[in-house]
C-alpha positions in Angstrom: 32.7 -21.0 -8.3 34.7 -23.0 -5.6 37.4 -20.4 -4.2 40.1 -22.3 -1.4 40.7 -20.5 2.3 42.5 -20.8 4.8 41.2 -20.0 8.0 42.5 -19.9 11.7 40.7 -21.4 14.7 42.9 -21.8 17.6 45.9 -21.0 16.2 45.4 -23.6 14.0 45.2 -23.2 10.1 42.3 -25.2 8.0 42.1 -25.4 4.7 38.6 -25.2 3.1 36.5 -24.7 0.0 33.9 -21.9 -0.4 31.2 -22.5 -2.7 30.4 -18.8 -3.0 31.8 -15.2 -1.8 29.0 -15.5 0.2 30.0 -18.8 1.8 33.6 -17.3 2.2 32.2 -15.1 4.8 30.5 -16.9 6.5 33.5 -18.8 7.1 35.6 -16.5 8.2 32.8 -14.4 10.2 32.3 -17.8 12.2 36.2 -18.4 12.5 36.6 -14.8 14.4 33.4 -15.6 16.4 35.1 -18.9 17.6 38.4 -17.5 18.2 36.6 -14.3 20.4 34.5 -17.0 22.1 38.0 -19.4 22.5 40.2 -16.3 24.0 37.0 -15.0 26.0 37.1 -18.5 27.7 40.7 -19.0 28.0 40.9 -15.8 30.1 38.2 -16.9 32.4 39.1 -20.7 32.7 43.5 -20.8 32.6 45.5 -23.7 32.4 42.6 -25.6 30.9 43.5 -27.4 27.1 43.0 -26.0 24.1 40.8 -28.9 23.7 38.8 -27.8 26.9 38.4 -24.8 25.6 37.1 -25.8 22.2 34.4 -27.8 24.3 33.3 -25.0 25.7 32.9 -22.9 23.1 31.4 -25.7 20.8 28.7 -26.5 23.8 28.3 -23.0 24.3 27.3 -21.7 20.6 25.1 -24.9 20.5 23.3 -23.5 23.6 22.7 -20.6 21.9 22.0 -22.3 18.2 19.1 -24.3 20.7 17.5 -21.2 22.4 17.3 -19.8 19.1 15.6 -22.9 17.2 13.2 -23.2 20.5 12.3 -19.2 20.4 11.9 -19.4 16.3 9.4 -22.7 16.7 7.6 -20.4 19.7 6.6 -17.8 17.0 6.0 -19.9 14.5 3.5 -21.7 16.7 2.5 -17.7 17.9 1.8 -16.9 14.0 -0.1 -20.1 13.5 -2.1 -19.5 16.5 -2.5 -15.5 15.4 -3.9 -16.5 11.7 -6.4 -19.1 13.1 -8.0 -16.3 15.6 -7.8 -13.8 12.7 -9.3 -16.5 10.4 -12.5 -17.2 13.3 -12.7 -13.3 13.9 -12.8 -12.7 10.1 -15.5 -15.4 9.9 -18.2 -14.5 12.9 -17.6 -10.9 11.7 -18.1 -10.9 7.7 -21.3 -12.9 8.1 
């Protein structure tokens, strides 16, 4: 069931559809991470645009979204690696 929020980035309001409860945090656990991120940087960077600011924090949480994705494709590639040596050791050792 679609549910309407309003959430604040910025100071500024935006309007937007939930598909779930579920979704419906999301959005507003991501809206307080931005806003923590956009004061965070506003304190350390002043007189800078709110637009400036939003730039950081967007290039900032992709940095992070990036180091994540690379460390979650360097276990992947760790378990695949781990089966195939389990899989040899299973076969010189079962025969």
């Amino acid at each position: 069931m679609d549910q309407k929020i309003s959430i604040k980035i910025a100071g500024r309001v935006f309007n937007l559809t939930a598909s779930s409860p579920e979704m419906e945090e999301l959005y507003r656990r991501a809206a307080d991470a931005i806003n923590a991120r956009f004061a965070a940087f506003s304190r350390s960077h002043p007189g800078r645009s709110a637009l400036d600011i939003l730039s950081l924090v967007a290039l900032n949480e992709t940095v992070i979204r990036l180091g994540m994705q690379r460390d979650i494709d360097q276990y992947k590639n760790a378990e695949k690696q781990l089966e195939k040596d389990l899989e040899n050791y299973l076969k010189d050792h079962t025969q």
